[in-house]
PyMOL CGO cylinders between C-alpha atoms (Angstrom):
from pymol import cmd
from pymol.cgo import CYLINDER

trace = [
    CYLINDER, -8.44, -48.76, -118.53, -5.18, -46.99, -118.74, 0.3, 1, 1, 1, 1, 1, 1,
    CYLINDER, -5.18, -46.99, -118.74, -2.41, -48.84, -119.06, 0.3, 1, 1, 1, 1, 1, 1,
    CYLINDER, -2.41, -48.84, -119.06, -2.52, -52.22, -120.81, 0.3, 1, 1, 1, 1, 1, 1,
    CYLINDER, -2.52, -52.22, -120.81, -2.10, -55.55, -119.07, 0.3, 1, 1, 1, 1, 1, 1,
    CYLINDER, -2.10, -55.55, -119.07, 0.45, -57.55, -121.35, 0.3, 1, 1, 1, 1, 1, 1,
    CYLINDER, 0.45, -57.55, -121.35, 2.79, -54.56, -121.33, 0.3, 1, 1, 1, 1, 1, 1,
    CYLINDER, 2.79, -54.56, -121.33, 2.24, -52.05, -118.90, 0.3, 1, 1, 1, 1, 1, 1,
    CYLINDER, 2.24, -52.05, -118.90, 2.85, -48.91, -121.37, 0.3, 1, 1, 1, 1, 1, 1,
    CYLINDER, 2.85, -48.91, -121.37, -0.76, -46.84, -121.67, 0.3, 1, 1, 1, 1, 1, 1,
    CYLINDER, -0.76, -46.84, -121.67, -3.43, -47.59, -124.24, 0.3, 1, 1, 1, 1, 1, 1,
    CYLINDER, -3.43, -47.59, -124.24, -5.67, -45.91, -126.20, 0.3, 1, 1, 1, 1, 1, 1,
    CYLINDER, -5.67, -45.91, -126.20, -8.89, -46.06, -127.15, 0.3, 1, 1, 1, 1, 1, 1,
    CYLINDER, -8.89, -46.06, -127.15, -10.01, -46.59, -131.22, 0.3, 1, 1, 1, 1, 1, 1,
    CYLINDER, -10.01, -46.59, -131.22, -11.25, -48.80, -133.36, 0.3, 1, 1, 1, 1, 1, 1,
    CYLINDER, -11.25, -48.80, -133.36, -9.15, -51.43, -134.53, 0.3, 1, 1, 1, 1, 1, 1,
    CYLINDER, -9.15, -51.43, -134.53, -9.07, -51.93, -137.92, 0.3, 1, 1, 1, 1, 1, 1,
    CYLINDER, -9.07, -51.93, -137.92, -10.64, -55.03, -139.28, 0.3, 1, 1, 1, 1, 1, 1,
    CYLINDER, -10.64, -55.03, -139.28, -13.12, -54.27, -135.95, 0.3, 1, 1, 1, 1, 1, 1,
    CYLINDER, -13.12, -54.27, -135.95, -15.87, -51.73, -135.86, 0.3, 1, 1, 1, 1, 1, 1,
    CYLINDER, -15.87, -51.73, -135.86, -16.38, -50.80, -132.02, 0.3, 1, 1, 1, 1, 1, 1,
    CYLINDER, -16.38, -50.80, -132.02, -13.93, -48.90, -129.89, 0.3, 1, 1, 1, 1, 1, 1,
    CYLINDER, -13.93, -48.90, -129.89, -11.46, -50.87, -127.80, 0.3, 1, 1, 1, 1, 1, 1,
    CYLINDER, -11.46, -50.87, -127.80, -8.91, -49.95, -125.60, 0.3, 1, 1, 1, 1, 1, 1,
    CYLINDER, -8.91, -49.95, -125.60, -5.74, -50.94, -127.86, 0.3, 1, 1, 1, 1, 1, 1,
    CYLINDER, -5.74, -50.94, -127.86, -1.87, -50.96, -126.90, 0.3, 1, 1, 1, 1, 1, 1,
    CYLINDER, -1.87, -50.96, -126.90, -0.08, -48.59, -128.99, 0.3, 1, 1, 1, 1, 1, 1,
    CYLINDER, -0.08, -48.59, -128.99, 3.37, -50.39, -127.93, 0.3, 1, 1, 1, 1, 1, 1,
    CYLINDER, 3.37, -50.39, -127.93, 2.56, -54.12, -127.99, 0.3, 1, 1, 1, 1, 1, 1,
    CYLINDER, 2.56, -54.12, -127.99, -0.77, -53.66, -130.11, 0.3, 1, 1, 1, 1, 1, 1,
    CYLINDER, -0.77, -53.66, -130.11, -3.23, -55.95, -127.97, 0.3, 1, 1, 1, 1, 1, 1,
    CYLINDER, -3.23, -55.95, -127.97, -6.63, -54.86, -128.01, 0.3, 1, 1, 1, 1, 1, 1,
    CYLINDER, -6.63, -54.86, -128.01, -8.02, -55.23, -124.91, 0.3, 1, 1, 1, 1, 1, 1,
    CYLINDER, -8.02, -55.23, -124.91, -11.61, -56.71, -125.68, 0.3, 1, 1, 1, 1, 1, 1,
    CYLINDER, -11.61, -56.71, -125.68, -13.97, -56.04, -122.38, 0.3, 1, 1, 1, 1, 1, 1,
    CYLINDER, -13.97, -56.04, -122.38, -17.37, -58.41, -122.62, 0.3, 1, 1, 1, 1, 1, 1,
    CYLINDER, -17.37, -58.41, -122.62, -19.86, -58.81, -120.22, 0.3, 1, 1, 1, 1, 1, 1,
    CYLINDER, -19.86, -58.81, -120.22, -19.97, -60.86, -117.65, 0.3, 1, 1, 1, 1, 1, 1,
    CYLINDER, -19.97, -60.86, -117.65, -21.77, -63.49, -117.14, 0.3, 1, 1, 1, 1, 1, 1,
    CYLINDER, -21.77, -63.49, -117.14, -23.93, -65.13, -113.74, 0.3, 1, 1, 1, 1, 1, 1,
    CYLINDER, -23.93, -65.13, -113.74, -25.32, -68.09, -113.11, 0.3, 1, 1, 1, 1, 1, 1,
    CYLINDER, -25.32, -68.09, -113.11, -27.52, -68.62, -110.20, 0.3, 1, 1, 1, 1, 1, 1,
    CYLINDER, -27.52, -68.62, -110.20, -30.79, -71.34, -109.27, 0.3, 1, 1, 1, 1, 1, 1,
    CYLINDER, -30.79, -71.34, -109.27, -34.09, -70.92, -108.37, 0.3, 1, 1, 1, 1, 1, 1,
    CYLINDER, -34.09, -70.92, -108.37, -33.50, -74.18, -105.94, 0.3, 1, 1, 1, 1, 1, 1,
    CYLINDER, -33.50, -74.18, -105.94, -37.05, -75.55, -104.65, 0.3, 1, 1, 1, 1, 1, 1,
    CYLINDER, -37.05, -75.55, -104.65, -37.93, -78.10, -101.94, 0.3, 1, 1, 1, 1, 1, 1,
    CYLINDER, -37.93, -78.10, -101.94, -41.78, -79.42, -102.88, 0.3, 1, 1, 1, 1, 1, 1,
    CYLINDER, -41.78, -79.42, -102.88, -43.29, -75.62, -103.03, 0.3, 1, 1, 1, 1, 1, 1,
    CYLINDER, -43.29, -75.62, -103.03, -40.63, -73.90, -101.67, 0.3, 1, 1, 1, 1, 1, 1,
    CYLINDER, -40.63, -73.90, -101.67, -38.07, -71.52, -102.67, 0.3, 1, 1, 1, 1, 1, 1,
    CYLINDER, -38.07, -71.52, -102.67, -34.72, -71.26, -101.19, 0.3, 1, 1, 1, 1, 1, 1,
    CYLINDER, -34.72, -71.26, -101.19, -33.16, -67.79, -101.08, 0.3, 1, 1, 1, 1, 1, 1,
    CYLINDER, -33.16, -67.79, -101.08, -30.17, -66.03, -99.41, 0.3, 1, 1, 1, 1, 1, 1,
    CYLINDER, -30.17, -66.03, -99.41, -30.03, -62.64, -97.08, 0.3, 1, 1, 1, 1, 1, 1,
    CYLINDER, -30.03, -62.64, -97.08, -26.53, -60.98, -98.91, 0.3, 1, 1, 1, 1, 1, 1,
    CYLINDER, -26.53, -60.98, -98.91, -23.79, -60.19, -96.53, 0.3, 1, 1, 1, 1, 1, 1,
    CYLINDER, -23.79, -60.19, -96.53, -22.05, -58.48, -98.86, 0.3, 1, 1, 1, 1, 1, 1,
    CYLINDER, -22.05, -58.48, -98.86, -21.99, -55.23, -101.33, 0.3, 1, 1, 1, 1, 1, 1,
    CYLINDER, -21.99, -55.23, -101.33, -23.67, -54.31, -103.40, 0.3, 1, 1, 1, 1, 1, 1,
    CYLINDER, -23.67, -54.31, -103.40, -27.76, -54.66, -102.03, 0.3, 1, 1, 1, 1, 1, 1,
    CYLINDER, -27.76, -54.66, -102.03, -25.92, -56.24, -98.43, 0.3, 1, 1, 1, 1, 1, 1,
    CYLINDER, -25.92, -56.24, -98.43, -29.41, -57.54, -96.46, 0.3, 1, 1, 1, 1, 1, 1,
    CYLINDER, -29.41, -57.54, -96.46, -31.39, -58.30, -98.99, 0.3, 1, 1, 1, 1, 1, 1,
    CYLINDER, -31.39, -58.30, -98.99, -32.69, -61.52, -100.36, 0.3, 1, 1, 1, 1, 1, 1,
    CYLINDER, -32.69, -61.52, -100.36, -31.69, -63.03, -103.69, 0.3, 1, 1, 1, 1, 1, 1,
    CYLINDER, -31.69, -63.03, -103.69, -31.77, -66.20, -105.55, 0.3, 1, 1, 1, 1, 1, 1,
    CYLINDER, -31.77, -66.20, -105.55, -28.43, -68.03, -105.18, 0.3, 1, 1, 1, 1, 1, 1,
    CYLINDER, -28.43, -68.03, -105.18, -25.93, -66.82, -108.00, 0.3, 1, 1, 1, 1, 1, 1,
    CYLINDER, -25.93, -66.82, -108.00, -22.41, -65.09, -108.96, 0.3, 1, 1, 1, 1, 1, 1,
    CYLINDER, -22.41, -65.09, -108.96, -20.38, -64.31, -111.83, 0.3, 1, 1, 1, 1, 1, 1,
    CYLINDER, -20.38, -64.31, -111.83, -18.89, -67.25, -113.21, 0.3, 1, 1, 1, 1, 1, 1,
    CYLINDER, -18.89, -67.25, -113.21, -15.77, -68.98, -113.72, 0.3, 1, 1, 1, 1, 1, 1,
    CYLINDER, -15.77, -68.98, -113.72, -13.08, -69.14, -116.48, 0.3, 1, 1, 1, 1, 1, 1,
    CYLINDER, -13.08, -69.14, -116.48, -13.07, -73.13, -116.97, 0.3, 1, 1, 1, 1, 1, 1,
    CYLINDER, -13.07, -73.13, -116.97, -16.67, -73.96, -116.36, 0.3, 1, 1, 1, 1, 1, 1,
    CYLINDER, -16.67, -73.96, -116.36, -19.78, -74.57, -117.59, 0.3, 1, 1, 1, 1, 1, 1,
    CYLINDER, -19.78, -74.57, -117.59, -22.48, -72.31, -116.97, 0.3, 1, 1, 1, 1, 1, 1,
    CYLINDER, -22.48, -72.31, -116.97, -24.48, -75.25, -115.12, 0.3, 1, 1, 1, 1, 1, 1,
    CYLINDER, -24.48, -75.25, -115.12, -20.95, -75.63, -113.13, 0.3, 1, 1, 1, 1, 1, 1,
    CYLINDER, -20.95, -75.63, -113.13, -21.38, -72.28, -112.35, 0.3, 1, 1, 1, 1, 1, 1,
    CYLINDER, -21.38, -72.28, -112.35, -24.78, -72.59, -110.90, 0.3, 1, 1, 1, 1, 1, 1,
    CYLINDER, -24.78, -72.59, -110.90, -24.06, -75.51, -108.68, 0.3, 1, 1, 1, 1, 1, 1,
    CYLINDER, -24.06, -75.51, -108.68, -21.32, -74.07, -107.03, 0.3, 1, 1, 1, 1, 1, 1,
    CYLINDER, -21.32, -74.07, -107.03, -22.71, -70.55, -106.56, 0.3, 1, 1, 1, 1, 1, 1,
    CYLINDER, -22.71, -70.55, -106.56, -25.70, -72.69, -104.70, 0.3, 1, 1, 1, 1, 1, 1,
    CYLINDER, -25.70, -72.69, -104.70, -23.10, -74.55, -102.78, 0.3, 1, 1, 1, 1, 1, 1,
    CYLINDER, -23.10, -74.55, -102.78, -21.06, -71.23, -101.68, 0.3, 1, 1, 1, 1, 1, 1,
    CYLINDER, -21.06, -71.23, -101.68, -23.96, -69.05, -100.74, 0.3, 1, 1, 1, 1, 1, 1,
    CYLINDER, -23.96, -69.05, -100.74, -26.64, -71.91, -99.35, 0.3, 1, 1, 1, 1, 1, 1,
    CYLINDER, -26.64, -71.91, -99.35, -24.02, -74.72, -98.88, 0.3, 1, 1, 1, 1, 1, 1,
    CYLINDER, -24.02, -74.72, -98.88, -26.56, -76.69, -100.88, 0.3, 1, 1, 1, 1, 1, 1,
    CYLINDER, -26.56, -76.69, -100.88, -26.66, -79.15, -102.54, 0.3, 1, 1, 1, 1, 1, 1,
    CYLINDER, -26.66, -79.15, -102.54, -29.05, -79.10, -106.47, 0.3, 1, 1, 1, 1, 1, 1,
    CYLINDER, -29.05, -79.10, -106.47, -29.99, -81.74, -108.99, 0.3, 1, 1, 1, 1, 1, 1,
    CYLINDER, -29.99, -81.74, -108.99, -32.32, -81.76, -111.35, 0.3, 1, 1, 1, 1, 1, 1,
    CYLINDER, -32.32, -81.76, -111.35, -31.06, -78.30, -113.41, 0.3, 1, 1, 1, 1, 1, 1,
    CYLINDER, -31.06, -78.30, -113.41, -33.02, -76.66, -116.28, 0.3, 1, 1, 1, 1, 1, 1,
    CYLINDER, -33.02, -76.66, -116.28, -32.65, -73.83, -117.77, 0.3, 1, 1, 1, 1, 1, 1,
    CYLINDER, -32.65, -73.83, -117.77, -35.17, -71.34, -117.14, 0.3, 1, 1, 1, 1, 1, 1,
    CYLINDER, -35.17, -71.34, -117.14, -33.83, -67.29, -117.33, 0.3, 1, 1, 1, 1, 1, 1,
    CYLINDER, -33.83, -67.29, -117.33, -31.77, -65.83, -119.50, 0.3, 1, 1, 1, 1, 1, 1,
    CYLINDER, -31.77, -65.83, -119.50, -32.26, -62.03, -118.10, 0.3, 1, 1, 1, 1, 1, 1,
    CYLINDER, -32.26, -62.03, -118.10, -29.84, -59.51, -120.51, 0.3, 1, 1, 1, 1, 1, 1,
    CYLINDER, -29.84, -59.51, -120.51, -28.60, -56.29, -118.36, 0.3, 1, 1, 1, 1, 1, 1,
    CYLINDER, -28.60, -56.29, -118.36, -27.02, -54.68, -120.83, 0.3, 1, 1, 1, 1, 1, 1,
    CYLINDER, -27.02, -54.68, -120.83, -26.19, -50.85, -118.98, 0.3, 1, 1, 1, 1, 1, 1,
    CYLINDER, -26.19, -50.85, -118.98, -23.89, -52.84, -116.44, 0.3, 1, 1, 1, 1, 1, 1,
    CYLINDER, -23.89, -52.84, -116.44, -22.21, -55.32, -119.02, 0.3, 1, 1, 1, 1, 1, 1,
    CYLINDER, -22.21, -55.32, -119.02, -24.04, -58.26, -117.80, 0.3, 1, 1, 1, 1, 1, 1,
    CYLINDER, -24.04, -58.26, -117.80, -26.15, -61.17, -118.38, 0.3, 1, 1, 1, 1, 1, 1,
    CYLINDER, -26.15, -61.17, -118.38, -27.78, -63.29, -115.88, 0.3, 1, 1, 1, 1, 1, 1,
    CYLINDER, -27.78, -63.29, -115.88, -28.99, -67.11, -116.23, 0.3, 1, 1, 1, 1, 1, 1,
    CYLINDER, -28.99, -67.11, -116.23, -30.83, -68.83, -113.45, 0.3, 1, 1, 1, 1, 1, 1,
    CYLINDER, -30.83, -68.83, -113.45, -31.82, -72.60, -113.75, 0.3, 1, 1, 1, 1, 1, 1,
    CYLINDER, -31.82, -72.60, -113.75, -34.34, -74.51, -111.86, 0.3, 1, 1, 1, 1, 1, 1,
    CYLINDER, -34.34, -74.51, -111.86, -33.30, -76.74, -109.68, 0.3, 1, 1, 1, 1, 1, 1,
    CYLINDER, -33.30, -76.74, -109.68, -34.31, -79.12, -106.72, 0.3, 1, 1, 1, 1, 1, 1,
    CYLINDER, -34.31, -79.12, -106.72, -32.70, -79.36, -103.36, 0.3, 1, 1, 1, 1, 1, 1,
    CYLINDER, -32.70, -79.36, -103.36, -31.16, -83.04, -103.09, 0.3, 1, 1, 1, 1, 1, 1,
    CYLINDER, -31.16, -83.04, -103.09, -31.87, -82.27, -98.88, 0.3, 1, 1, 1, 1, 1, 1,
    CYLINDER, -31.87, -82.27, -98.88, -32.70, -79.65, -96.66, 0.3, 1, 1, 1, 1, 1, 1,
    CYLINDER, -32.70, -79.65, -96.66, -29.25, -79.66, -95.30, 0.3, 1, 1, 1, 1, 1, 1,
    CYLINDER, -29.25, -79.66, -95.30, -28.49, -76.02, -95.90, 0.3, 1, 1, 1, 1, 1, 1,
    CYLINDER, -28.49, -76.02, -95.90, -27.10, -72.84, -94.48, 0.3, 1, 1, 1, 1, 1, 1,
    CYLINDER, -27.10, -72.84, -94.48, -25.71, -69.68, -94.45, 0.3, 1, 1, 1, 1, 1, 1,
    CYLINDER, -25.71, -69.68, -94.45, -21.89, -69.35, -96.18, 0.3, 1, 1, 1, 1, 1, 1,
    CYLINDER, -21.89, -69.35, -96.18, -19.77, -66.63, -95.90, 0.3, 1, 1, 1, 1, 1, 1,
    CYLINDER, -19.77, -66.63, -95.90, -21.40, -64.34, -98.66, 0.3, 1, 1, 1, 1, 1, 1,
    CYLINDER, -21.40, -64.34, -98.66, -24.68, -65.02, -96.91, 0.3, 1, 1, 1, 1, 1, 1,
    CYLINDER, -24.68, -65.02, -96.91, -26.04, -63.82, -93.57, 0.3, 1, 1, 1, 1, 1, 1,
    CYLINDER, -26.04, -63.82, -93.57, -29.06, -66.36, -93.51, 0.3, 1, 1, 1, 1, 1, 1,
    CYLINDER, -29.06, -66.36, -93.51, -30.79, -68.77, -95.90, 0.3, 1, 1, 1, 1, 1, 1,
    CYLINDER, -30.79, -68.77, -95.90, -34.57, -69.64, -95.63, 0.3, 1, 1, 1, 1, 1, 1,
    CYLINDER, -34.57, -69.64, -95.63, -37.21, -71.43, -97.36, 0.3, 1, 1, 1, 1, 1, 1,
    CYLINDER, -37.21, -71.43, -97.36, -40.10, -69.45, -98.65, 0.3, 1, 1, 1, 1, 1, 1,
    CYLINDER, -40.10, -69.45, -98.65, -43.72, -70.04, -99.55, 0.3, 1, 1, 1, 1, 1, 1,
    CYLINDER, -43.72, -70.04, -99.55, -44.40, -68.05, -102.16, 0.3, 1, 1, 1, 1, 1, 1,
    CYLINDER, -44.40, -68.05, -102.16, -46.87, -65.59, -99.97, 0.3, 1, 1, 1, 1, 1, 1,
    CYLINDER, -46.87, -65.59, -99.97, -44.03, -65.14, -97.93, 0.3, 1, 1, 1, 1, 1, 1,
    CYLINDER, -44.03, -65.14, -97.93, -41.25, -64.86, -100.65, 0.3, 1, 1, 1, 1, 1, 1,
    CYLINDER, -41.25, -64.86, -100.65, -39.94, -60.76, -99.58, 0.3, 1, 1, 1, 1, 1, 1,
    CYLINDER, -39.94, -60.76, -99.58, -40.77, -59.11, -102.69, 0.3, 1, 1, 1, 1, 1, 1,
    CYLINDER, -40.77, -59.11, -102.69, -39.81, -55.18, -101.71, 0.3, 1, 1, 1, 1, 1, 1,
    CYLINDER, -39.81, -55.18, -101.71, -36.56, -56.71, -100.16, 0.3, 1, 1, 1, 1, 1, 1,
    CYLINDER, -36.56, -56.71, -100.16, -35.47, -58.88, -103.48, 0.3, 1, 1, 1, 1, 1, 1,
    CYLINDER, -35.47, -58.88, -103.48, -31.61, -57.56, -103.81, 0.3, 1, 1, 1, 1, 1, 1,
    CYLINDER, -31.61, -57.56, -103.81, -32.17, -57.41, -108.22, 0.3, 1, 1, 1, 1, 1, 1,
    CYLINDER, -32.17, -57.41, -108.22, -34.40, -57.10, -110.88, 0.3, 1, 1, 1, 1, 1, 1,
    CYLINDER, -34.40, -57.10, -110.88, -33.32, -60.21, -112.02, 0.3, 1, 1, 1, 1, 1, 1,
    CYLINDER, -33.32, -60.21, -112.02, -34.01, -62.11, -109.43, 0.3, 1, 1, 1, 1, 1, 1,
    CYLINDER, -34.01, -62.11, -109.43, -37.65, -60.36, -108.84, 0.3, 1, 1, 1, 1, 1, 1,
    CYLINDER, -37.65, -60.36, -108.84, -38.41, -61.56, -112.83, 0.3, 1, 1, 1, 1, 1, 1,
    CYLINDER, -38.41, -61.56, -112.83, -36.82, -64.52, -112.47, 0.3, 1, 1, 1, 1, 1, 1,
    CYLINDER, -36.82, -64.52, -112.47, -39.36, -65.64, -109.58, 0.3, 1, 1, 1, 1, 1, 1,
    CYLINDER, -39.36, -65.64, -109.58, -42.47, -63.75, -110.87, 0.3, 1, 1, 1, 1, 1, 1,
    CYLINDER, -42.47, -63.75, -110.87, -41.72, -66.49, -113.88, 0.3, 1, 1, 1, 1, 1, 1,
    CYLINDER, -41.72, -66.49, -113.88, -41.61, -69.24, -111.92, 0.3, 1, 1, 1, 1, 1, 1,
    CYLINDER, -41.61, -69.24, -111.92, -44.42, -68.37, -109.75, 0.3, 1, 1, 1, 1, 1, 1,
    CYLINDER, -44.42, -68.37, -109.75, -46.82, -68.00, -112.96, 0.3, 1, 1, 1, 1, 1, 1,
    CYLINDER, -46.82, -68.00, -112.96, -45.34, -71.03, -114.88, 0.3, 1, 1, 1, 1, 1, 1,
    CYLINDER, -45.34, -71.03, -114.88, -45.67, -72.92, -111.93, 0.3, 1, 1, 1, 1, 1, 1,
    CYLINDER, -45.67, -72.92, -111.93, -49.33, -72.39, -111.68, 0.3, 1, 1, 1, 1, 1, 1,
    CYLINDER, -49.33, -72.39, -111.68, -49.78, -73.20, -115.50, 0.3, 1, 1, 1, 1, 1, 1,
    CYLINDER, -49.78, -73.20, -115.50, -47.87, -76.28, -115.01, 0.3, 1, 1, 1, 1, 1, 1,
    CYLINDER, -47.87, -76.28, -115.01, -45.73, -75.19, -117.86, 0.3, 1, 1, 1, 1, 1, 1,
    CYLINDER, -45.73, -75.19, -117.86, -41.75, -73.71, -117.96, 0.3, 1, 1, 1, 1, 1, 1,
    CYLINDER, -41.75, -73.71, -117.96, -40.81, -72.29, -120.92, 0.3, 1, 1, 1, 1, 1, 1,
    CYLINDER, -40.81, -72.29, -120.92, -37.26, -70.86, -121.19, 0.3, 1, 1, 1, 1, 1, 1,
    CYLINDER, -37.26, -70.86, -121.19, -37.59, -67.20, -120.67, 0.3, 1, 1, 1, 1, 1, 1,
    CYLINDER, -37.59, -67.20, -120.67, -35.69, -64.58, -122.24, 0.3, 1, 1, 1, 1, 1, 1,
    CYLINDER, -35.69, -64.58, -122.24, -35.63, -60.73, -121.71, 0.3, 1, 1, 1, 1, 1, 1,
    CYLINDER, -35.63, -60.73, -121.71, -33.48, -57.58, -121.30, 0.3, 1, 1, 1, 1, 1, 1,
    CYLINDER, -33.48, -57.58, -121.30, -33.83, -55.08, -118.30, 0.3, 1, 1, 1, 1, 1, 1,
    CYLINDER, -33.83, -55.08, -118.30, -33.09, -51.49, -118.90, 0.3, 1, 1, 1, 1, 1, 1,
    CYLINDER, -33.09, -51.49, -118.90, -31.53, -49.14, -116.68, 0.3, 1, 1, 1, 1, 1, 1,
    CYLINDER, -31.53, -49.14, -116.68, -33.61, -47.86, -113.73, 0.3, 1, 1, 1, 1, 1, 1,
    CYLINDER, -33.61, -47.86, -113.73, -35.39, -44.40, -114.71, 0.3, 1, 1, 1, 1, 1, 1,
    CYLINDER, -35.39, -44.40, -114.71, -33.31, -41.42, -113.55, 0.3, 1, 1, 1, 1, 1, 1,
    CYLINDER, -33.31, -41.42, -113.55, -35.89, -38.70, -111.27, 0.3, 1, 1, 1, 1, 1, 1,
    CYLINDER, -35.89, -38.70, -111.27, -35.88, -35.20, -113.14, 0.3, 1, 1, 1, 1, 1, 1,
    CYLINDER, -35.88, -35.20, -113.14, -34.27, -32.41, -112.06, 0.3, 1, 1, 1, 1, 1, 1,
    CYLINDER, -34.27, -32.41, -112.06, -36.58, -29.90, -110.49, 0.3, 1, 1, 1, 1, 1, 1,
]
cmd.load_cgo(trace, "trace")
């Protein structure tokens, strides 16, 4: 950040006082400028042992297959959030939603929360952030094609909870990939 969004003059960066991380602050109109991560909500929407998921058709990871989610909105729930990612990317419709992943990605500000969910119909398809939506088996779910980590976890969970009959909240933080040395 370099110039400050109530104001326009350029900011700074130091800690505030009363605060103890840096912050980008205002020198001329003194508002910090507090950046927090951001938040995305997504569902692991099923119909009987199937699991729907979306082919991107945009950046980043365009062509590969995720769960159906997005960054959330000022002025709704994260359950709000959920739905109407499902609706955008599947144009489908969920009921049914429990919480089920709460996946912290803290080395790109984030933190992603899936819920389970059931598909009120098959009445689905591809919108415009999605080139193609299918239902998957879970033998034919496209594992080394999953577009994130979270979404990879996320379904590795529900695969084993679903065969212990059991689906605990889950909770977990995924570090950075490893860097390759320099040789």
């Amino acid at each position: 950040m370099k110039f400050c969004s109530q104001c326009g003059n350029p900011v700074t960066q130091r800690i505030p006082e009363g605060d103890s991380r840096l912050r980008f602050v205002c020198d001329t109109c003194h508002t910090i400028h507090y950046q927090n991560p951001n938040i995305v909500a997504g569902c692991v929407p099923t119909w009987g042992s199937k699991v729907l998921l979306c082919r991107r058709a945009i950046e980043p990871r365009r062509g590969y297959w995720t769960l159906p989610a997005g960054f959330m909105e000022n002025g709704e729930t994260i359950e709000q959030a959920a739905v109407r990612e499902t609706a955008e990317e599947a144009c489908a419709r969920v009921r049914n939603l429990s919480i089920y992943t709460l996946i912290d990605v803290p080395h790109i500000s984030q933190v992603h929360v899936f819920f389970r969910a059931e598909l009120v119909d098959e009445d689905f398809a591809a919108g415009p952030e999605s080139l193609e939506v299918k239902l998957f088996e879970e033998a034919d779910i496209p594992w080394d094609e999953l577009a994130f980590r979270t979404v990879g976890r996320t379904l590795e969970y529900f695969y084993a909870d679903r065969r212990a009959e059991d689906y605990p909240v889950r909770s977990e933080s995924i570090p950075p990939l490893a860097q390759p040395a320099n040789t």
